[in-house]
C-alpha positions in Angstrom: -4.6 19.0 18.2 -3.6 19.3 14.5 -5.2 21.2 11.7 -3.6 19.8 8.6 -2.1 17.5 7.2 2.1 18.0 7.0 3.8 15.9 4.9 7.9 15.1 5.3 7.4 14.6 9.0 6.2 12.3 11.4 3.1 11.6 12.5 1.8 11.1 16.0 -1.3 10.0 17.5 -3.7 11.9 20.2 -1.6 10.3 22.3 1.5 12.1 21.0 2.8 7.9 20.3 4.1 7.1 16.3 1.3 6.3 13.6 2.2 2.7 12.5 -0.2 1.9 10.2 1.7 1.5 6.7 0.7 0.0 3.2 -2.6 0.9 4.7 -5.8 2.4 3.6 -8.9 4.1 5.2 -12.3 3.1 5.6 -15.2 5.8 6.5 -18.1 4.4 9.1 -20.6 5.8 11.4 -19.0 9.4 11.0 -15.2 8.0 11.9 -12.4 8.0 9.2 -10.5 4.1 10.1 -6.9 3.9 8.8 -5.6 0.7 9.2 -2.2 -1.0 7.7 0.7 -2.7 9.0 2.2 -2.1 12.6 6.1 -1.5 12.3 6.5 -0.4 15.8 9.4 -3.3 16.4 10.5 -3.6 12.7 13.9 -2.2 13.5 15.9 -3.8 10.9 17.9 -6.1 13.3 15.8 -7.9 14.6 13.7 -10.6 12.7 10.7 -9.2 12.7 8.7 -7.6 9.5 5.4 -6.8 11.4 3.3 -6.4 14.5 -0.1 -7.4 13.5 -2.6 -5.3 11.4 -3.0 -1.1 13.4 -6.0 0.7 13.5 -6.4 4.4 14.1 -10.0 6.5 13.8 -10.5 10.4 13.4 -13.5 12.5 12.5 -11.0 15.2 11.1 -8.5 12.8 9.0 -6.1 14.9 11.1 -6.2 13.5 14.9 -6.4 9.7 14.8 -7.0 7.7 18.2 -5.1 4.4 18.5 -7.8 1.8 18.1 -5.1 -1.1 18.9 -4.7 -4.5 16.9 -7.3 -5.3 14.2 -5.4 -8.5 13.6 -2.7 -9.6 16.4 0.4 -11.4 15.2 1.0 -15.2 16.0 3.6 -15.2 18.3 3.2 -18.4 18.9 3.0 -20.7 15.5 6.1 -20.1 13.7 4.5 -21.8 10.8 1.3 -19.3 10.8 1.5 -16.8 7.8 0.6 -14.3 10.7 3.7 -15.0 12.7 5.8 -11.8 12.9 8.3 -13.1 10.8 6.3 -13.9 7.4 6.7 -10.8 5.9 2.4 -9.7 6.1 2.3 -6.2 3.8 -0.6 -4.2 2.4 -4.1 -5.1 4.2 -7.2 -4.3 2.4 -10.3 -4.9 3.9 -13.8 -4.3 2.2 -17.8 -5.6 3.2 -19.6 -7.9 1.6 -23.7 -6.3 1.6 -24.4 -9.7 0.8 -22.7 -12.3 4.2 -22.6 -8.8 6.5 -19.0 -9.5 6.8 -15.7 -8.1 6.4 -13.6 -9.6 4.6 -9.2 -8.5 5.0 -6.7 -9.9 2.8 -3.1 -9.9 3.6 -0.1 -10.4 1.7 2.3 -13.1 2.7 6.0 -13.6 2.1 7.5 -16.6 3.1 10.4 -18.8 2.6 13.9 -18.4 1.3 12.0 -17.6 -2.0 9.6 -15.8 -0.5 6.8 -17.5 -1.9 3.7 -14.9 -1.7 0.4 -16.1 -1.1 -2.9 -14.0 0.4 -4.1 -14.9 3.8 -7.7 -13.8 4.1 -10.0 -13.3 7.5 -13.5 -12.1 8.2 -15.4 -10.6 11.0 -18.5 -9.6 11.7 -17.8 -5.8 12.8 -15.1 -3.9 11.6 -13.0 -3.9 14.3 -12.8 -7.1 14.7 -12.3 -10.2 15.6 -10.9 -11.5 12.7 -11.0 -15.1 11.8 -8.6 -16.9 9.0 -10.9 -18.2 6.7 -8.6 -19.3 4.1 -5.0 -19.1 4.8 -2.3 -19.2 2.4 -3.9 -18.9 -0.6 -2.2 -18.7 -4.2 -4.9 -17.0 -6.3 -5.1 -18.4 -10.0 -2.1 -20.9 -8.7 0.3 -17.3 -9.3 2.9 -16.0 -6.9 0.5 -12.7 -5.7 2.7 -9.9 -4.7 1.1 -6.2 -4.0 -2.4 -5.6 -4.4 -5.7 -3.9 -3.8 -9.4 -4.7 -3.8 -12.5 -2.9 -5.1 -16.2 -3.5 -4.9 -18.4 -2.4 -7.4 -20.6 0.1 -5.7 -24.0 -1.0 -8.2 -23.4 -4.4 -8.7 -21.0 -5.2 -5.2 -18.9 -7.1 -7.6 -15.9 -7.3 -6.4 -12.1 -7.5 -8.1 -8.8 -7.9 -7.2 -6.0 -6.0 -8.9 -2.7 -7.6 -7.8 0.9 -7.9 -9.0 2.1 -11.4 -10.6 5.5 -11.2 -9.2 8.1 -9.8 -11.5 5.9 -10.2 -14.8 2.9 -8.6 -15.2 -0.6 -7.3 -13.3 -3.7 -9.2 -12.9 -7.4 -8.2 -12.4 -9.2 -11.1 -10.7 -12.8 -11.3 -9.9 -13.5 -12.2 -6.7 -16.2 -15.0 -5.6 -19.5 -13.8 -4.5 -18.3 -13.6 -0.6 -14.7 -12.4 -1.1 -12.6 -15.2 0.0 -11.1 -16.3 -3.0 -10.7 -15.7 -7.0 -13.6 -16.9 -9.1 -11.2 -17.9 -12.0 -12.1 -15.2 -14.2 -9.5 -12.2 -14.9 -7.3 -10.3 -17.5 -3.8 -9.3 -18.1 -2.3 -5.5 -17.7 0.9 -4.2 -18.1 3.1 -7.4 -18.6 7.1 -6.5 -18.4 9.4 -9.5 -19.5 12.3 -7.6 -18.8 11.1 -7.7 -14.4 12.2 -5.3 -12.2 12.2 -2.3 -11.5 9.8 -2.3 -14.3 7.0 -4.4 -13.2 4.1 -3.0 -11.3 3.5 -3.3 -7.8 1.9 -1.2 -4.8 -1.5 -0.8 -6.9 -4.0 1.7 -6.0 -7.4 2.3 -7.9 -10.1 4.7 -7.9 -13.1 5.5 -10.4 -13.8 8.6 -11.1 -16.3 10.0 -14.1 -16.6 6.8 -15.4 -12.9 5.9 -15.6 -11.0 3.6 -14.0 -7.3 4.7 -12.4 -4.7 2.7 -11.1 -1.5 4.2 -9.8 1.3 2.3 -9.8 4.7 2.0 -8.7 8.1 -0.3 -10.1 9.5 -3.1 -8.1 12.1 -1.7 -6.0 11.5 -2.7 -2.7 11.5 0.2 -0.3 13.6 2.1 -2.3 11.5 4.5 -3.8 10.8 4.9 -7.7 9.3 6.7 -10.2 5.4 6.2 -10.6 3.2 5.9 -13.2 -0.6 6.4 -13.6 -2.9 4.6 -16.4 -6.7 5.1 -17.7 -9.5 2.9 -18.5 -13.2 2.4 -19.3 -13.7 -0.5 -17.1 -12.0 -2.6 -14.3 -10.9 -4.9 -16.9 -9.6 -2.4 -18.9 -7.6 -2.3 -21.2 -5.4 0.3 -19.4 -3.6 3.2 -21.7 -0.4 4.4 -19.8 -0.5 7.7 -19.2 3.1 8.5 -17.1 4.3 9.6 -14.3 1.6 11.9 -12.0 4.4 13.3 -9.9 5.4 16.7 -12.2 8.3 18.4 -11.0 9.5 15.6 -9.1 13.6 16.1 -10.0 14.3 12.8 -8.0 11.8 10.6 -10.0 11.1 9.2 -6.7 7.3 10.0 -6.2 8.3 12.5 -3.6 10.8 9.9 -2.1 7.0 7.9 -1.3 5.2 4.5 -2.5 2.0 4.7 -2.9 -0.4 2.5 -0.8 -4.3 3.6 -1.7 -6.4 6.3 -2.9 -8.8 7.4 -0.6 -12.2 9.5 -2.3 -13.4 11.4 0.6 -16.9 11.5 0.9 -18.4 14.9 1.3 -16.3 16.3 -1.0 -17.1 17.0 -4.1 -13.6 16.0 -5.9 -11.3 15.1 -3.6 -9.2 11.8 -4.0 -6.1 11.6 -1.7 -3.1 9.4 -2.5 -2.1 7.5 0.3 1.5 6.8 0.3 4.3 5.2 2.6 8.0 7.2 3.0 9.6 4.2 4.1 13.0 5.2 4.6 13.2 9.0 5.2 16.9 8.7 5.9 17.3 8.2 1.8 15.7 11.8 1.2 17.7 13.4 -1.4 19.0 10.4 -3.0 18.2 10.1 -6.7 16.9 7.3 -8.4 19.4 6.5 -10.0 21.6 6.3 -6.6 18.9 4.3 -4.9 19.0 1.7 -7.8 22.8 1.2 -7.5 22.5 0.9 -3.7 19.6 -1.7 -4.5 22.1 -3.3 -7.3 24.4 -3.7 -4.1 22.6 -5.1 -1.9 20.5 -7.9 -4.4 24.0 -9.0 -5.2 25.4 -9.4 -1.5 28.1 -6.7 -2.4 27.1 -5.8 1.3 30.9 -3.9 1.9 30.8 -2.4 -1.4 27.1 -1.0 -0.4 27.9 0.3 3.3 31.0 2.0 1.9 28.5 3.7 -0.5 26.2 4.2 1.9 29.0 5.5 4.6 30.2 8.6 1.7 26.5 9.0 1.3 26.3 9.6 5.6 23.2 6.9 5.0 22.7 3.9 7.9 22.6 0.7 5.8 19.9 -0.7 8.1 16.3 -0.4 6.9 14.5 0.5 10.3 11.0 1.0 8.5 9.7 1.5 12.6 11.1 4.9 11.3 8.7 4.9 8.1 6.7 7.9 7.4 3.8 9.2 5.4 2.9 11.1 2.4 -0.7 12.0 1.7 -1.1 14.3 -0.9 -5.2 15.2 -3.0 -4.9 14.3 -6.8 -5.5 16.7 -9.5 -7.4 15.3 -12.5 -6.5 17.7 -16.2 -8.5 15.6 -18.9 -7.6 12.3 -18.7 -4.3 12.3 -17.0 -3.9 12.6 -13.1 -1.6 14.0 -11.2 0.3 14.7 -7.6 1.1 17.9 -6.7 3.7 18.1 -3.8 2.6 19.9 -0.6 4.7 20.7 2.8 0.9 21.6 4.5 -2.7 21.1 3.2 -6.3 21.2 4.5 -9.5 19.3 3.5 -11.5 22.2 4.6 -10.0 23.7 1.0 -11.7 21.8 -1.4 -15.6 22.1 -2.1 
């Protein structure tokens, strides 16, 4: 039984078996906390394989989570289905729509040599599934859709769709009444003509007083980057840019983490945690500034040039993510600006 949560470790489940449920999020029903995201358990880096289906765990604690098994199960059969486990499926967000009793999960997609990236989306009728595709492959507002997450509007169940327009800029996209697609209206946030690792990806949003946050991080792939945190009135914003939440972070790699949601627990008076993925623990204690040359390397196939790199650095150039771990760490709100404060060890029975 665990206590805590202990971040820069592995996690196991009650049945002492890896967590694998990354780029995911947490849903609280009927007394359970569901965390759900993407099953790496064969993502090894050799083979070709990106993902095993959609994982489920549920605790009562958030610190003992039961293996609940496959929400979604990948097509092993259809090579051609976006949920075959070579498309590269990231990120699934699922929310409920009061109004069709269903839930509705949108997944990522990258395909192709240039990885187009579309959204697959499925509904059940119970949370745990089944899932059925609904609308498959879909390129919302005719834009490559890369990272993303989806809010409802607890008053109104509006609900909008924060995602990144691939190596340009983010978009906040209303969604149609029962979630399945874009309704055509949106705006424009943080556009960066000069691409990566500037643009913003892995979004997360929370509300909180009346404001609206998302946290953000740059387009690095799984190499880890600095964050950076913005404000706003409204979903649609406009969004002021606040800076980087992670203080005292001397790497200016989030804590060597991407983050993946923000979680408010309910209960608790204050208490937001920011879900994040450590995809490649074996890079801890590289800088940014070392990751982005190693990420130079590789993007330009100067693959002998990057495993001699990575040889000096005593670093496997394989990205087994089946090794991925997790930081989850509360977020500390001083006026305006939020931040994340590292901890080895922390307990939810701390805050009010």
């Amino acid at each position: 039984m665990f206590n805590s949560i202990k971040n820069g470790q592995p996690w196991f489940d009650t049945e002492g078996k890896r967590i694998h449920a990354h780029g995911g999020s947490i849903m609280y029903l009927d007394g359970y906390y569901y965390w759900y995201g993407e099953n790496k358990e064969k993502t090894n880096g050799v083979d070709d394989i990106w993902h095993w289906g959609v994982r489920c765990y549920r605790s009562k604690d958030l610190y003992n989570w039961e293996d609940m098994g496959l929400l979604i199960a990948p097509d092993q059969e259809n090579k051609n289905s976006s949920l075959h486990p070579t498309s590269k499926m990231d990120r699934p967000h699922i929310i409920y729509n009061e109004k069709t009793k269903k839930f509705v999960c949108w997944l990522k997609i990258m395909e192709g040599d240039g990885w187009t990236q579309t959204e697959t989306i499925l509904t059940a009728d119970k949370f745990l599934g089944p899932y059925t595709v609904v609308n498959p492959r879909l390129q919302p507002l005719g834009m490559n859709a890369g990272d993303f997450d989806l809010v409802v509007d607890p008053e109104t169940q509006k609900a909008y769709y924060y995602f990144e327009r691939v190596h340009s800029e983010t978009i906040c996209a209303e969604l149609t009444d029962d979630y399945t697609d874009v309704n055509g209206t949106y705006t424009v946030h943080f556009p960066h003509p000069e691409g990566t690792p500037h643009v913003r990806e892995a979004t997360a949003h929370c509300e909180r007083n009346g404001k609206h946050y998302l946290i953000t991080s740059g387009t690095s792939g799984y190499y880890p980057n600095p964050s950076e945190v913005a404000v706003a009135d409204s979903y649609h914003g406009p969004y002021r840019v606040l800076g980087n939440p992670h203080p005292n972070d001397e790497s200016h790699t989030s804590y060597h983490s991407q983050i993946s949601s923000i979680f408010k627990v309910p209960g608790k008076k204050d208490l937001y945690i920011a879900c994040a993925d450590r995809w490649l623990p074996a890079y801890n204690g590289l800088s940014y500034e070392k990751l982005l040359e190693i990420r130079a390397l590789r993007k330009s196939k100067k693959f002998d040039e990057m495993k001699q790199m990575l040889d000096d650095l005593g670093v496997s150039p394989i990205m087994n993510t089946s090794l991925a771990e997790y930081v989850w760490l509360p977020l500390r709100f001083e006026d305006d600006m939020v931040y994340i404060d590292w901890r080895d060890e922390w307990r939810i029975e701390d805050y009010d």
